[in-house]
C-alpha positions in Angstrom: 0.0 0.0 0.0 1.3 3.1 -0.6 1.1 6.4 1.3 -1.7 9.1 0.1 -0.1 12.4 -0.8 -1.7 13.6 2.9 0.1 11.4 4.6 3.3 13.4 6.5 4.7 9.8 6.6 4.7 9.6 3.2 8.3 10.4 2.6 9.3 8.3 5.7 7.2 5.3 4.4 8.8 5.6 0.6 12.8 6.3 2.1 14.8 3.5 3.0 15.0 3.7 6.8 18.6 2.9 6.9 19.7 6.8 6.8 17.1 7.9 9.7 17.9 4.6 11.7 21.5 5.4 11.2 21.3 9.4 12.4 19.1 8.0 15.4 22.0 5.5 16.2 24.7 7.8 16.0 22.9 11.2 17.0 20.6 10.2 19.3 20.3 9.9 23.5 20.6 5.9 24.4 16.8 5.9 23.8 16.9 7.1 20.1 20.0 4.9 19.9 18.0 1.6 20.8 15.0 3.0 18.9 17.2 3.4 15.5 18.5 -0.2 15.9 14.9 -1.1 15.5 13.9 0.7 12.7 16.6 -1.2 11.3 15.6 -4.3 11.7 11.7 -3.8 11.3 9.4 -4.7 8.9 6.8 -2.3 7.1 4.2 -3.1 9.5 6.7 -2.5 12.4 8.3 0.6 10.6 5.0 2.5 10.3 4.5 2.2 13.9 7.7 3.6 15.1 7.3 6.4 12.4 3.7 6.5 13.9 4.3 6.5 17.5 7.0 9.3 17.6 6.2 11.1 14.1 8.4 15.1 15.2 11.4 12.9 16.3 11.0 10.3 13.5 11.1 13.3 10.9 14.0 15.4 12.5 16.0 11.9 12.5 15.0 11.3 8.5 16.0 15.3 7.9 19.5 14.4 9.4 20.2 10.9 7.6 19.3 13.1 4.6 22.3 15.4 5.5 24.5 12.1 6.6 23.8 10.4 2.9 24.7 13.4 1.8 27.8 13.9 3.3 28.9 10.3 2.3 28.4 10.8 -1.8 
């Protein structure tokens, strides 16, 4: 299923969560830390709920793996 243009976790939902994971593992408190080793690992289903459950800190982290991916290219 794919997101409907109102959904704010639309760009979430379509990203590959390695880059947000990634700034939540390296950026975040140890909470954000465990949190980003889960997104990880999770399935779609599992994903949406994270993305769901803490949406403001879910799209800071994907704003900074956008700035990390950057750096690395």
């Amino acid at each position: 299923m794919s997101p409907s243009p109102e959904d704010p976790l639309g760009p979430l939902m379509t990203a590959p969560a390695h880059w947000t994971a990634r700034a939540m593992q390296e950026q975040g408190s140890r909470f954000f830390q465990a949190l980003g080793a889960a997104l990880d690992a999770a399935d779609l289903h599992n994903r949406r709920l994270i993305y769901r459950t803490w949406p403001a800190e879910c799209q800071d982290f994907y704003r900074r793996g956008l700035l990390l991916a950057a750096e690395e290219t």
